[in-house]
TORPAVO-668864 format. One record per residue (C-alpha): residue number from 0; x, y, z; residue in one letter. Coordinates in Angstrom, 2 decimals. Last residue first. Example, Ala and Ser with C-alpha at 12.3 -4.5 7.8 and 13.67 -1.06 7.14 Angstrom:
> 1 / 13.67 / -1.06 / 7.14 / S;
> 0 / 12.30 / -4.50 / 7.80 / A;
REM end
This chain:
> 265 / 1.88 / 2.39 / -3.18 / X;
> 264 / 1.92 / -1.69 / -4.71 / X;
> 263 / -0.52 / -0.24 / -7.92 / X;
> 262 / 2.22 / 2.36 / -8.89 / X;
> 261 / 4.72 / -0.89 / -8.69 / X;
> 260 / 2.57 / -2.83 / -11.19 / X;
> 259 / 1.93 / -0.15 / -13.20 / X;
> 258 / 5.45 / 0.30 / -13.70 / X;
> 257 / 6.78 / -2.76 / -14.61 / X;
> 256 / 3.53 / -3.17 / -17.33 / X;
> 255 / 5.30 / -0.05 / -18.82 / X;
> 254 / 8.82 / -1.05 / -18.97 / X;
> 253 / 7.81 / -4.53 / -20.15 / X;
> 252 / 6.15 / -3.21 / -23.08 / X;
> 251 / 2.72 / -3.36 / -23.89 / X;
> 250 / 2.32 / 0.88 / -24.17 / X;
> 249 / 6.11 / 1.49 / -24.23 / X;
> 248 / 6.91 / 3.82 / -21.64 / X;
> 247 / 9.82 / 6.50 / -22.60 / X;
> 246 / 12.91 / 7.17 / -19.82 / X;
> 245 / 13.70 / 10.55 / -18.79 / X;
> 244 / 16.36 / 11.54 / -16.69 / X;
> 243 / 16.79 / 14.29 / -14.50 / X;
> 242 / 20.69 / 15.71 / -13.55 / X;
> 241 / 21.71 / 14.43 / -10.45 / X;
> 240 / 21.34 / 16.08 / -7.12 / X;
> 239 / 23.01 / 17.00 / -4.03 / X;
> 238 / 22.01 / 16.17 / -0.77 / X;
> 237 / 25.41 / 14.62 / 0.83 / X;
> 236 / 24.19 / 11.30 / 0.83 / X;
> 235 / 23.22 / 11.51 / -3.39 / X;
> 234 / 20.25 / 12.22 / -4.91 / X;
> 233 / 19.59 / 10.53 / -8.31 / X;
> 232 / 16.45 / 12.06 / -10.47 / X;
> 231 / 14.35 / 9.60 / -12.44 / X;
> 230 / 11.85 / 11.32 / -15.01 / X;
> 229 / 9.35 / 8.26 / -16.35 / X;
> 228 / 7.88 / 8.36 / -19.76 / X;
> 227 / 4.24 / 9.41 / -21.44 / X;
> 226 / 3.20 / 6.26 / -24.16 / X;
> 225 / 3.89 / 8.98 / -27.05 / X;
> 224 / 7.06 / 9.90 / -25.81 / X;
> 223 / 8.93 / 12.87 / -28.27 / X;
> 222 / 5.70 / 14.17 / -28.97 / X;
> 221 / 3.64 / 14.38 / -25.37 / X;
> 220 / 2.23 / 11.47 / -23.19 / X;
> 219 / 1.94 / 12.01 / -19.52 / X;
> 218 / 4.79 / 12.07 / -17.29 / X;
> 217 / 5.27 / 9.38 / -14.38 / X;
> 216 / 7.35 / 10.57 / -11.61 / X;
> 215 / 10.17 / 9.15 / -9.50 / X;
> 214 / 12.96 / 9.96 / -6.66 / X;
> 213 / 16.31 / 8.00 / -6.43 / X;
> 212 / 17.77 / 7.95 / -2.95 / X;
> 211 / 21.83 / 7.32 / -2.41 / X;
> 210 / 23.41 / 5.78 / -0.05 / X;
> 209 / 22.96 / 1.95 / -1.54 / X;
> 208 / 19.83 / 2.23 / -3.64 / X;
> 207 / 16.73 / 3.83 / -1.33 / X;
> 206 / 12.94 / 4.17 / -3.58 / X;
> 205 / 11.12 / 7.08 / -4.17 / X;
> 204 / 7.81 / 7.99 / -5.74 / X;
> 203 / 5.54 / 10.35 / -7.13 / X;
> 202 / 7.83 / 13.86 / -7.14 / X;
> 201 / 7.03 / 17.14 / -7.69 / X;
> 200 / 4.61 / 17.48 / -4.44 / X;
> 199 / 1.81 / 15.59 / -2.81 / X;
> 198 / 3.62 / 12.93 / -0.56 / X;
> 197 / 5.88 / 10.29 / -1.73 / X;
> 196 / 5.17 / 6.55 / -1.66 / X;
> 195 / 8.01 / 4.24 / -1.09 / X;
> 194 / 9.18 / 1.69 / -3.51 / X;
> 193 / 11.37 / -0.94 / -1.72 / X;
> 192 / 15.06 / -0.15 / -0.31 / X;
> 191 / 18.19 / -2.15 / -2.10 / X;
> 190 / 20.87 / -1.49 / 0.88 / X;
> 189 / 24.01 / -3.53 / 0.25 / X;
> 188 / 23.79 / -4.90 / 3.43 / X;
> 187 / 26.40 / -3.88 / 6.22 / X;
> 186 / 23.95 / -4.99 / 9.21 / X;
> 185 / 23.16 / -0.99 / 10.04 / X;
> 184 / 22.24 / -0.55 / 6.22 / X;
> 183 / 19.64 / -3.88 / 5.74 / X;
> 182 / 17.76 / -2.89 / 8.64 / X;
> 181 / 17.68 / 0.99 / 8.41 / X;
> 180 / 16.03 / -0.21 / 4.61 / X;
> 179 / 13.81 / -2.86 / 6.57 / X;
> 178 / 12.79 / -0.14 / 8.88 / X;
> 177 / 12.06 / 1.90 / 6.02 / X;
> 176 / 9.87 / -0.16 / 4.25 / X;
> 175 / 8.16 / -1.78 / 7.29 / X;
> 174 / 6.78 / 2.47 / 8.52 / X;
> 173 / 5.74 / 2.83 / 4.58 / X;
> 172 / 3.83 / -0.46 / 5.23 / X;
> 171 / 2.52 / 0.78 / 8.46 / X;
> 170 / 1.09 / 4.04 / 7.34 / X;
> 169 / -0.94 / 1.82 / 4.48 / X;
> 168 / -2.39 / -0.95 / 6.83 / X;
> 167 / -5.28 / 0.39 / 7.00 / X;
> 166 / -5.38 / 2.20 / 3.58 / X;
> 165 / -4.83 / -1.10 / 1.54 / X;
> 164 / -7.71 / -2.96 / 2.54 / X;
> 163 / -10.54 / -0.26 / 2.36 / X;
> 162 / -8.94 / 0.45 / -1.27 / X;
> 161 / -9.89 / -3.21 / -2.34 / X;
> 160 / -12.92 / -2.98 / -0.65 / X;
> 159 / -14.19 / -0.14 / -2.55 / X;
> 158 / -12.98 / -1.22 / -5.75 / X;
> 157 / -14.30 / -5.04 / -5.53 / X;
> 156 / -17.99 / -3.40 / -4.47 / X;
> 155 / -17.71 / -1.45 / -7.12 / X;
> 154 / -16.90 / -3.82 / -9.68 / X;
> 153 / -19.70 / -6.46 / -8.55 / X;
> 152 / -22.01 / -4.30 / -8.56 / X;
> 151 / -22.07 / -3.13 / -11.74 / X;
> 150 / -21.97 / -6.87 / -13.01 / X;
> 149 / -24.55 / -7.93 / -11.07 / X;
> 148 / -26.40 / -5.17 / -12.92 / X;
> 147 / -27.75 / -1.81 / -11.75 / X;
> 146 / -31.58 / -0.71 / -11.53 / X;
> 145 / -33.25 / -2.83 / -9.44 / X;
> 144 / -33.76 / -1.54 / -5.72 / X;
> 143 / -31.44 / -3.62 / -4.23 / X;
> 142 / -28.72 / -3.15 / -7.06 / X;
> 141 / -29.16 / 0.73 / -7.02 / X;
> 140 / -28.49 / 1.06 / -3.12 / X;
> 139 / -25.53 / -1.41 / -4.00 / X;
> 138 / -24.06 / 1.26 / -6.30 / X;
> 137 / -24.52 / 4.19 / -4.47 / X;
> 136 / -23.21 / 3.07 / -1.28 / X;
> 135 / -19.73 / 1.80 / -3.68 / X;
> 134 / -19.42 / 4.80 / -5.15 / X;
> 133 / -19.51 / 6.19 / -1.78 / X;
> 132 / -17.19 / 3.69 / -0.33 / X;
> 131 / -14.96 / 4.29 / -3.51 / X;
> 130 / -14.36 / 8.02 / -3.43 / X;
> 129 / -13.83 / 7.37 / 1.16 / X;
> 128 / -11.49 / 4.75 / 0.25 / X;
> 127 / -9.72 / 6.78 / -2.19 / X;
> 126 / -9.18 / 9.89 / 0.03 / X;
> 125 / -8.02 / 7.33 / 2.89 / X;
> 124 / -4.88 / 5.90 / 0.54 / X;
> 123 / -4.22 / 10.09 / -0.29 / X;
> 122 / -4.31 / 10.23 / 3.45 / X;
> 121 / -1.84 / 8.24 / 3.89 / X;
> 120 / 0.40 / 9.52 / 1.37 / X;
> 119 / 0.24 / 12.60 / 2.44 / X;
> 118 / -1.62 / 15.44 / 0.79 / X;
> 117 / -3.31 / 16.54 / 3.76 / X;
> 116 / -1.82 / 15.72 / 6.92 / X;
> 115 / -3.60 / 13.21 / 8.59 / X;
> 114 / -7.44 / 12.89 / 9.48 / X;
> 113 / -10.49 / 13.55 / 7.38 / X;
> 112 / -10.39 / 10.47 / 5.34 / X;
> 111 / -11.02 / 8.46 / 8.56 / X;
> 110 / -14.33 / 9.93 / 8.92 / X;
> 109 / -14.94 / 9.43 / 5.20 / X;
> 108 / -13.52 / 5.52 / 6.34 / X;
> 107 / -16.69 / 5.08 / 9.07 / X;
> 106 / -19.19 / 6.64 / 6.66 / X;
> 105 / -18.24 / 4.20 / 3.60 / X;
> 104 / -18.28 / 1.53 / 5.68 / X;
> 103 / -21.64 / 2.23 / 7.80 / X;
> 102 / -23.38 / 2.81 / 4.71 / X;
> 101 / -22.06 / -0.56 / 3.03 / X;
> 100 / -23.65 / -1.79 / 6.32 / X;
> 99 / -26.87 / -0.47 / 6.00 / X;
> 98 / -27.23 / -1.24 / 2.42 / X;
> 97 / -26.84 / -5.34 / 3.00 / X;
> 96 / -29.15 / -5.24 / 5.74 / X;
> 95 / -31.58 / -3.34 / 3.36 / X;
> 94 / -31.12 / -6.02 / 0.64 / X;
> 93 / -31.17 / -8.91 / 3.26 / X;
> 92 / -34.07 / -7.33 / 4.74 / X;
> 91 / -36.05 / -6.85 / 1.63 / X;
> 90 / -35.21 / -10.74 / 0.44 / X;
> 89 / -35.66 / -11.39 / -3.44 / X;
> 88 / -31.62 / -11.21 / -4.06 / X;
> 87 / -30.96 / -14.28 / -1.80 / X;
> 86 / -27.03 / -15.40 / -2.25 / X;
> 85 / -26.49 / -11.86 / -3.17 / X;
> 84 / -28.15 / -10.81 / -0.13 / X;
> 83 / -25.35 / -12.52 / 1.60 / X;
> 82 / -22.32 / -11.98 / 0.26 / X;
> 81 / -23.01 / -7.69 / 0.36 / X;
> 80 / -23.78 / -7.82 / 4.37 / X;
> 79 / -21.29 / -10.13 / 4.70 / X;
> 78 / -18.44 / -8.16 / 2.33 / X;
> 77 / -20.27 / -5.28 / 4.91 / X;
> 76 / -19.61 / -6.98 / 8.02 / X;
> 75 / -16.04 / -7.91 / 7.41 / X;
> 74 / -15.44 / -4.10 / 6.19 / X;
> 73 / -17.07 / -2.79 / 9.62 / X;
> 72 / -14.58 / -5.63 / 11.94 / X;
> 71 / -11.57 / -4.76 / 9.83 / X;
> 70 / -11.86 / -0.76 / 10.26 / X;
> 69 / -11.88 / -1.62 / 14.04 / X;
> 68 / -8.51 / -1.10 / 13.70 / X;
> 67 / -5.82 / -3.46 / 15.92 / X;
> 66 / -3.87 / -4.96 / 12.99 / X;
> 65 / -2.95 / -1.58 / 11.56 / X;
> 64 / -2.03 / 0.02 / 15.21 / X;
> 63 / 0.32 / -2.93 / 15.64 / X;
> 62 / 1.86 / -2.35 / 12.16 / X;
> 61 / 2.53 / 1.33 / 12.86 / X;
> 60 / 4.26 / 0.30 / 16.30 / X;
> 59 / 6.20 / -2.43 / 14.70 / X;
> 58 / 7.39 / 0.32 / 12.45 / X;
> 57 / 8.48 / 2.91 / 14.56 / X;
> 56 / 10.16 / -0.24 / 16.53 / X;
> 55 / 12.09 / -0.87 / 13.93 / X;
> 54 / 12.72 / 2.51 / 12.80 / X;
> 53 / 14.08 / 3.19 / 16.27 / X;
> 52 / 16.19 / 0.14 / 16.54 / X;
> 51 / 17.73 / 0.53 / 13.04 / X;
> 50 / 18.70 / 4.02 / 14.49 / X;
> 49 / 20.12 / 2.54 / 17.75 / X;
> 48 / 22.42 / 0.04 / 16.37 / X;
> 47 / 22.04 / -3.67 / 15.43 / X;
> 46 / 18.62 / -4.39 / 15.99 / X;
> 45 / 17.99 / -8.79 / 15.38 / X;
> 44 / 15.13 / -8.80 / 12.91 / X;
> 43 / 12.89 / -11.48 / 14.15 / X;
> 42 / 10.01 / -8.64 / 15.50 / X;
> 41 / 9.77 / -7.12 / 11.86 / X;
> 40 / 8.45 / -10.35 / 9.91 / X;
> 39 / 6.04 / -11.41 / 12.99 / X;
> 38 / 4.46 / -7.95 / 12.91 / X;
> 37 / 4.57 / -8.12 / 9.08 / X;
> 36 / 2.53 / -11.82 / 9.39 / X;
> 35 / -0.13 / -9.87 / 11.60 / X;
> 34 / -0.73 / -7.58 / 8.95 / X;
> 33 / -0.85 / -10.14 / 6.28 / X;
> 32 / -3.41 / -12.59 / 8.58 / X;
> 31 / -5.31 / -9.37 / 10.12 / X;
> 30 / -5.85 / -7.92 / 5.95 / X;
> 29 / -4.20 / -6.50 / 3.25 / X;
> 28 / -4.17 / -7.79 / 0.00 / X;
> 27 / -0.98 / -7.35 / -2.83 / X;
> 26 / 0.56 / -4.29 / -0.55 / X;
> 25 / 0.42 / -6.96 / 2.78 / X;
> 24 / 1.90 / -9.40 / 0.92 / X;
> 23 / 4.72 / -7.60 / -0.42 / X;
> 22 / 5.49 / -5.97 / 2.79 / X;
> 21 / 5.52 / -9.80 / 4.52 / X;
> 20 / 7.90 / -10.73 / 1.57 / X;
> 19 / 10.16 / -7.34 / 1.69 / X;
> 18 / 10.50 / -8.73 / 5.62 / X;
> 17 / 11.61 / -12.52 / 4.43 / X;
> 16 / 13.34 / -11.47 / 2.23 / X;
> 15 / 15.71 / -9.32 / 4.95 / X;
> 14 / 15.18 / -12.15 / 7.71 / X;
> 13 / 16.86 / -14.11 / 4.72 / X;
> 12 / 19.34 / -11.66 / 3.82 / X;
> 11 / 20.63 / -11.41 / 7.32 / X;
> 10 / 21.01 / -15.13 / 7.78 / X;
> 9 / 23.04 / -15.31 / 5.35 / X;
> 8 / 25.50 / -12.43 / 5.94 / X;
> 7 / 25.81 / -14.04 / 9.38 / X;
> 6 / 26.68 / -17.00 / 7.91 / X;
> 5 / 29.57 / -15.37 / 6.01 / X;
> 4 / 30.97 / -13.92 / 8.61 / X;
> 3 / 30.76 / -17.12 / 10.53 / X;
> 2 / 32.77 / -18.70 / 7.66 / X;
> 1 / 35.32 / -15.37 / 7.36 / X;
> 0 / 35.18 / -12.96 / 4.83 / X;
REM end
């Protein structure tokens, strides 16, 4: 390998980090400043050949999209809603304030719910906001009029806007996967693709290593695995598949808190 080969290499891996970083951010909160820092992630990567170029540009598109919702503006104005009648429980118009535009939330992401193709992974991301904005109408309706805890509250307002935050930018991060994947293959990387969602279906997730894709599920408990275990199937370029393997989960093991972690990132 030659010096500017090697340079080249470099520099690939870094815009590489740097776009699993901007995913990895975006997973852990989403919001304008993690969206827009994708954006900025995806548009230094240098397009080598036409197919990295179209999942590029798939993706930029996606993450665009994501930082222009108007799903940002109604969640803003219900944390505010929520922030500020906390700060002055006794006021009626801060608690009805505060109930209007939890309402307006939850309605705005049921509409959203409703589009896609069912049992996608999007969609799935929508489903959840629309479970949690409801809980969470229901909950702050209680707190104004008496009858639920701070605590209460507190974890169902976190849930709902939790799950509002990941399903806007949720098409967009499955879009930055895969252009980072096309990225890494079309500049002679060693592809090592991120976990990617799967829709409804036998399998939960997937994730790209070298040519080959490896597909995931989680099991529940049963004799032989009392903690439930993970069934990893191998499918190589050509389309052919591995036997299944099954690995047990330990219930404070590494293997297990490994897991959640990545089932909490899609």
């Amino acid at each position: 390998m030659t010096i500017r080969t090697c340079d080249v290499t470099i520099k690939a891996r870094s815009l590489l980090t740097a776009g699993q970083t901007a995913v990895r951010a975006a997973e852990a909160y989403g919001s304008l400043a993690t969206v827009r820092g994708l954006d900025t992630a995806l548009a230094a990567l240098p397009l080598i050949d036409d197919q990295a170029d179209r999942a590029v540009n798939s993706a930029m598109r996606a993450v665009g999209n994501a930082e222009g919702s108007e799903t940002w503006q109604v969640l803003d104005a219900a944390e505010r809603g929520v922030s500020a009648w906390l700060h002055t429980p006794d006021s009626e118009e801060l608690g009805r304030a505060a109930i209007l535009a939890v309402a307006e939330l939850a309605v705005h992401v049921t509409v959203l719910s409703n589009q896609g193709c069912k049992g996608s992974p999007e969609r799935r991301a929508w489903d959840r906001a629309h479970l949690d904005g409801a809980a969470a109408l229901s909950a702050i309706v209680a707190a104004v009029g008496g009858t639920l805890d701070g605590k209460g509250l507190d974890r169902a307002m976190t849930q709902c806007f939790d799950s509002v935050r990941r399903a806007v930018p949720y098409h967009a991060l499955i879009q930055a996967r895969q252009a980072l994947v096309e990225f890494a293959r079309s500049v002679g990387l060693f592809v090592v693709g991120m976990r990617q969602p799967m829709p409804d279906g036998l399998w939960e997730y997937a994730r790209r290593l070298g040519s080959a894709v490896h597909l995931f599920r989680v099991e529940p408990p049963n004799h032989a695995h009392p903690y439930g275990y993970v069934q990893v199937q191998r499918i190589a370029q050509d389309g052919s598949g591995s036997p299944v393997r099954s690995f047990g989960l330990y219930s404070f093991g590494a293997r297990r808190k490994a897991l959640d972690v990545a089932r909490r990132r899609i």
